[in-house]
C-alpha positions in Angstrom: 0.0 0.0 0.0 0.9 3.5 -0.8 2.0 5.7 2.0 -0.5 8.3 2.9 1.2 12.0 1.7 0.8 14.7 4.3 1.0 18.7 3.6 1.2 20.7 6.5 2.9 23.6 8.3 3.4 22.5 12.8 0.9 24.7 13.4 -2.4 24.1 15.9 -4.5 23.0 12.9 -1.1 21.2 11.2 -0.4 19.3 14.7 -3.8 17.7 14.9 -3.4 16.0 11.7 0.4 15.1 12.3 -0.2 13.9 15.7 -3.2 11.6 15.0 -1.2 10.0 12.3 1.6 9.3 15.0 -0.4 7.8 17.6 -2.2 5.5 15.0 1.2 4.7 13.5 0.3 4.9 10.3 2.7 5.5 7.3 3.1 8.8 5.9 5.4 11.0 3.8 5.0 14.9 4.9 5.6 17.8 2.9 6.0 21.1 4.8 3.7 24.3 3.4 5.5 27.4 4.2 2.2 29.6 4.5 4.6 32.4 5.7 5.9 32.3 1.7 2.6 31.4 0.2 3.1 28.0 -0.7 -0.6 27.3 0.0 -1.7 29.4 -3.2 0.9 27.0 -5.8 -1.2 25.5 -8.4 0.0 21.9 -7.4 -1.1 22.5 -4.2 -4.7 24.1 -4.5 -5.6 20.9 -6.8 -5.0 19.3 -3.4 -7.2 21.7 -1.7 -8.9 24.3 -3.1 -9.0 26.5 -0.4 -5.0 26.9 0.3 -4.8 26.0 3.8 -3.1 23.5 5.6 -3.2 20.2 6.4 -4.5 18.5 3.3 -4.0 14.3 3.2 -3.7 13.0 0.3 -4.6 8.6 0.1 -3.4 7.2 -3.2 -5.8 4.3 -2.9 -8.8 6.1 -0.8 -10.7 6.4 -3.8 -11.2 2.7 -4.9 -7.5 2.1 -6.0 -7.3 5.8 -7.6 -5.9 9.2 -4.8 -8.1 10.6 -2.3 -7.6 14.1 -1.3 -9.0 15.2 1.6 -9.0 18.8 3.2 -10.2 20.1 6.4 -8.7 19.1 9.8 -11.7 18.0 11.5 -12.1 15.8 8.7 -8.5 14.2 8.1 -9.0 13.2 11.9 -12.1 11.6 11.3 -10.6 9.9 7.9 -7.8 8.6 9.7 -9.4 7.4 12.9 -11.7 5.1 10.5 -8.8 3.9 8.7 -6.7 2.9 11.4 -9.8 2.2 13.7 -8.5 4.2 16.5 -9.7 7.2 18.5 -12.6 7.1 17.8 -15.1 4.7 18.9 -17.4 2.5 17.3 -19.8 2.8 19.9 -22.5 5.1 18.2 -23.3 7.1 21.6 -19.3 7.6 22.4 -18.7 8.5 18.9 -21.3 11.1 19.0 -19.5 12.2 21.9 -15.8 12.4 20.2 -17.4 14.2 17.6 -19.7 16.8 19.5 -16.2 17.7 20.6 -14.1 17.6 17.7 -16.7 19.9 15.9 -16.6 21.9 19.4 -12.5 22.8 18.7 -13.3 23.2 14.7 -16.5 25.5 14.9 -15.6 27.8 18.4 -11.9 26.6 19.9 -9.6 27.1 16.9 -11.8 30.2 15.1 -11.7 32.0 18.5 -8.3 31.0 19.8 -6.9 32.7 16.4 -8.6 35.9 16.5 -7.6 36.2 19.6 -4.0 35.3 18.9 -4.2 37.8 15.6 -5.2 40.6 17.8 -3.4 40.3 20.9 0.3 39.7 19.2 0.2 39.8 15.4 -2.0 42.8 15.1 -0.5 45.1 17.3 1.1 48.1 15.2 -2.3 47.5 12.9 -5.6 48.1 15.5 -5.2 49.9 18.4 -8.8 50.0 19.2 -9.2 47.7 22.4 -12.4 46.3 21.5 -11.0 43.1 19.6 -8.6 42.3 21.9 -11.3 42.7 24.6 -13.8 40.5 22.7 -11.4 37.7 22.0 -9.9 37.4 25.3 -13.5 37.1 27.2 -14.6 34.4 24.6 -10.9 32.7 25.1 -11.3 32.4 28.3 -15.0 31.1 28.3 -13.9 28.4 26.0 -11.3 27.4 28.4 -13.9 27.5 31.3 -15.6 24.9 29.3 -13.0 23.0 28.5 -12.2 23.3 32.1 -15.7 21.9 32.9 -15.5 19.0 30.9 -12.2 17.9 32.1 -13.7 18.0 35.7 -15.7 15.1 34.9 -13.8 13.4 32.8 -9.9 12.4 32.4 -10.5 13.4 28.7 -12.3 16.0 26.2 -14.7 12.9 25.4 -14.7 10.6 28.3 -12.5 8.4 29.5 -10.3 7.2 26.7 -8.5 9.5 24.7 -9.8 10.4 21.3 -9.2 12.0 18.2 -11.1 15.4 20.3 -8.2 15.7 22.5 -5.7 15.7 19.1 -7.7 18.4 18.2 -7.9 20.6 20.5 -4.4 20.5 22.1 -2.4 21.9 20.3 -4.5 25.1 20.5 -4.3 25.2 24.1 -0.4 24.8 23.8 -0.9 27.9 21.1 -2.3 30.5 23.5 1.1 30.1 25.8 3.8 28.9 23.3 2.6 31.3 19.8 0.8 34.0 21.6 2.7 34.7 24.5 -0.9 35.1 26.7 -0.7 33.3 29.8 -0.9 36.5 31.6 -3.5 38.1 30.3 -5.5 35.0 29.8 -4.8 33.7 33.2 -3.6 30.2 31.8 -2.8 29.3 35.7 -6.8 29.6 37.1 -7.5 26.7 34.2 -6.1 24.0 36.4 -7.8 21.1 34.8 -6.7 22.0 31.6 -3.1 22.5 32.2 -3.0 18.8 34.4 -4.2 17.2 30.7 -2.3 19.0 28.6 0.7 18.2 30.6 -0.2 14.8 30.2 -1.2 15.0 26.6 2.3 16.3 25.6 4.3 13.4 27.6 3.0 10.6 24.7 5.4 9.0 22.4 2.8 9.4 19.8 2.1 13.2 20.4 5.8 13.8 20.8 7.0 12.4 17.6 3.8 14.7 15.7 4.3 17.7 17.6 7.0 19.5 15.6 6.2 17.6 12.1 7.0 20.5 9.4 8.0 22.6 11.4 7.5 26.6 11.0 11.0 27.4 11.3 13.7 25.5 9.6 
């Protein structure tokens, strides 16, 4: 079988997919997207996904024997979690679960977490109004308090096995300190359920070996 081809850039979004390929320990090739130079708008790649951002998967056999390229995070996690059958459970209620967060970190976590990072540290010299930094920060740290939430009843996002939800949202967590410099102003410490997991998240083999797969400065 063909190795699976992998174009990405070790961002939050590129870490989901990079990660979940690690812990299912499935074979890969990956390609690094420099979005800082605007790889994402070559021709060769945008026939991989039309809409230029990273991670795309490409599977040479998905498609009955022919390439299947897929685009969208939320749905290379799902793609690989059915091929490997892994992290993601075939129980149709915990499933539901998995994906109820999964879609939680694609619709609210990762949109919100990167305004706010925009604002706060890329957009400095650019707005000077305080209203989006203000905006982002308060739904920031609401997210968190839900994340928070969660984690209080269970040792993961989903329940109590870990899941391709917890890939997902991770690395976005990690963002707010690591990227955007916000621990402060976010008050990273008061969110102690979240760092405890996190913690543990980062300590896999699996996670490990993903985490810094094409990474943004070379």
């Amino acid at each position: 079988m063909s190795k699976l081809q992998l174009y990405s850039l070790a961002t939050p979004n590129g870490k989901k997919a990079s990660i979940a390929l690690e812990e299912m320990e499935l074979e890969y090739d990956a390609h690094r997207i420099d979005i800082l130079e605007g790889d994402q708008f070559e021709d060769s790649f945008i026939k991989i996904n039309p809409n230029s951002k990273i991670p795309a998967l490409v599977d040479p056999e998905g498609d009955n024997g022919k390439p299947l390229n897929i685009m969208e995070s939320g749905a290379i996690l799902i793609y690989l979690a059915e091929k490997s059958g892994r992290f993601l459970s075939k129980d149709p209620v915990k499933r539901n679960r998995t994906l109820q967060w999964l879609f939680f970190q694609v619709g609210h976590v990762g949109p919100m977490f990167g305004q706010f990072g925009h604002f706060f540290k890329y957009a400095k010299d650019k707005c000077d109004h305080p209203y989006p930094v203000e905006r982002y920060t308060k739904e920031t740290k609401r997210l968190l308090g839900v994340i928070d939430g969660q984690l209080e009843k269970s040792k993961y996002i989903a329940g109590s096995e870990i899941s391709i939800a917890d890939f997902a949202i991770a690395p976005w967590v990690d963002c707010l300190s690591e990227f955007y410099e916000a621990s402060d102003i976010l008050k990273l410490g008061d969110f102690s359920k979240v760092s405890t997991w996190l913690e543990e998240i980062k300590k896999r083999p699996g996670v490990k070996r993903g985490w810094d797969v094409c990474p943004v400065e070379v």
